[in-house]
C-alpha positions in Angstrom: -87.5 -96.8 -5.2 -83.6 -96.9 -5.5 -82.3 -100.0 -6.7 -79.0 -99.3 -5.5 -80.0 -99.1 -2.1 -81.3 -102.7 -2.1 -79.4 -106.1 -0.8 -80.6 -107.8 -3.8 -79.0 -105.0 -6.2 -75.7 -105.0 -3.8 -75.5 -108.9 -3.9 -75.8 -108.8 -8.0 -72.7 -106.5 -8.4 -71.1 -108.5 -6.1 -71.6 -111.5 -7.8 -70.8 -109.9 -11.1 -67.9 -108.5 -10.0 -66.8 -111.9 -8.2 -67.5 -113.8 -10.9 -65.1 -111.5 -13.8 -62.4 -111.8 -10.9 -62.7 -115.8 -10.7 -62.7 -115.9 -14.7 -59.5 -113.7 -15.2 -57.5 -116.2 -13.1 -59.4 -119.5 -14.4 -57.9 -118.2 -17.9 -54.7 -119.0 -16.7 -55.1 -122.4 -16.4 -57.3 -122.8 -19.1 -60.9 -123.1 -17.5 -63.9 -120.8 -17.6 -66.5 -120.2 -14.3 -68.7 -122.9 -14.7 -66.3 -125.3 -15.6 -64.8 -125.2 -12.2 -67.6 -125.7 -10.0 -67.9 -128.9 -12.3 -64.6 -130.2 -11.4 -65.2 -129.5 -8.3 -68.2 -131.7 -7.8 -66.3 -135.1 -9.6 -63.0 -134.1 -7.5 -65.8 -134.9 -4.7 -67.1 -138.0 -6.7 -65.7 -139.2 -10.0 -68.0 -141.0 -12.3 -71.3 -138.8 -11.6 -74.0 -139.0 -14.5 -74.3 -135.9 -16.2 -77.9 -135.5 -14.9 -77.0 -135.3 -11.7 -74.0 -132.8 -12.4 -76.6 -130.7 -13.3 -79.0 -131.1 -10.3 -76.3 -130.8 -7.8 -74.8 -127.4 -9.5 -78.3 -125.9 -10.0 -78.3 -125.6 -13.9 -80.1 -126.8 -16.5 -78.8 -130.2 -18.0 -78.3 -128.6 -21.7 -75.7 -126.0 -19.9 -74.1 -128.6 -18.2 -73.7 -130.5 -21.5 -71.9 -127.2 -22.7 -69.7 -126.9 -20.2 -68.8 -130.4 -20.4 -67.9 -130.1 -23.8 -65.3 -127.3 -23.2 -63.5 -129.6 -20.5 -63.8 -132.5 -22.8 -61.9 -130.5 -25.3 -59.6 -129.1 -22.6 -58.7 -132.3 -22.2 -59.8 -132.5 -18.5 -63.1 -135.0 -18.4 -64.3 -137.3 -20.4 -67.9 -138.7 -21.1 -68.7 -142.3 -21.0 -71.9 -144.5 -21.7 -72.9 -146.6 -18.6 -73.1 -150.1 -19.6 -76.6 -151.3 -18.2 -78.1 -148.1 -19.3 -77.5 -146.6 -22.5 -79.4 -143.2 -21.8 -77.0 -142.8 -18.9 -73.6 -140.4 -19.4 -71.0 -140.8 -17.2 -68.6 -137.8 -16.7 -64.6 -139.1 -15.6 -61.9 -136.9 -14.3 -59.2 -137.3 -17.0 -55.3 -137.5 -15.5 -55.1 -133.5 -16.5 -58.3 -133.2 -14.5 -56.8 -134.4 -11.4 -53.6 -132.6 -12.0 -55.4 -129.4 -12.1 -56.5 -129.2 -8.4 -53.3 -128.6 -6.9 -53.2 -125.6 -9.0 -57.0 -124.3 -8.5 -56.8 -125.1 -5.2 -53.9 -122.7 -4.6 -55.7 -119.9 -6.3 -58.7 -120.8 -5.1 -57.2 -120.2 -1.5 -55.1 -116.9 -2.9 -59.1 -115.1 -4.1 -60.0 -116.4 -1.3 -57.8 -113.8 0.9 -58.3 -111.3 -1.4 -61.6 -110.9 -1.6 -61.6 -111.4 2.7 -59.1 -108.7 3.1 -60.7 -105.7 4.3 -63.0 -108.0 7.0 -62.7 -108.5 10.1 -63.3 -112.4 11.0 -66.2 -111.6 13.0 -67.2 -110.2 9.4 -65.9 -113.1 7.6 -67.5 -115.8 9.9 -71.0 -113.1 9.7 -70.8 -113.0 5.7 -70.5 -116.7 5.8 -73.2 -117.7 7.4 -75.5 -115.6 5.5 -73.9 -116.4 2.2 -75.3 -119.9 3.5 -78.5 -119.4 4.3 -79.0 -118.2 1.1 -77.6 -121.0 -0.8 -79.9 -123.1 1.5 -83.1 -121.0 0.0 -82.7 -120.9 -3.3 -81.0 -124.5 -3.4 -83.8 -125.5 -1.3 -81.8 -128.0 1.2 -82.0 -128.2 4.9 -79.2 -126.1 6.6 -79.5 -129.0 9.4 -77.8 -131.5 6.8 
């Protein structure tokens, strides 16, 4: 068998690859991979417990306690108790946090058309809706939703 010929090998180098490209720019605003899809999810919601951060990214709750310490000490979240329930963290967007999306969001939109480039937007429309089907499967949500 040759590894290299299969969609599961091609979408791993991929999403390697993607990944190192995403990191190089976070760097310049201070932020690391995982990070972002963090902020992402409280610029959605602020306030979410830190249990749920972790159910909605797909990641195991002692990663997401990681990551939330490197924005805590980037100064971009904070990490409250909730006052009925001690066991229960609260994750806030801090004013740098908000700040911050103006500037992701224009690089988010710049890798975006960089990594689109050599598609057509048949291709581009194609590759999206299989990108999502996927995330569908292995996040195991109904695509009807």
């Amino acid at each position: 068998m040759k590894f290299d010929k299969t969609v599961s090998y091609l979408l791993w180098k991929v999403a390697t690859a993607h990944k190192n490209h995403l990191e190089k720019r976070l760097d310049e605003v201070g932020l690391h991979g995982g990070q972002l899809f963090v902020l992402f999810e409280l610029w959605k919601r602020d306030g979410r417990r830190q249990v749920d951060l972790a159910k909605e990214l797909g990641i195991a709750p002692p990663t997401v306690n990681k990551t939330l310490t490197g924005l805590i000490e980037g100064g971009f979240v904070t990490r409250d108790r909730f006052e009925d329930d001690a066991r229960s963290t609260r994750i806030y967007l801090t004013e740098q946090g908000n700040d911050a999306r103006k500037v992701i969001e224009a690089q988010w939109l710049e890798i975006e058309e960089e990594i689109l480039t050599e598609l057509t937007e048949t291709e581009r429309l194609v590759l999206f809706d299989l990108l999502t089907k996927l995330k569908h499967f292995y996040f195991k949500t109904d695509p009807d939703e």
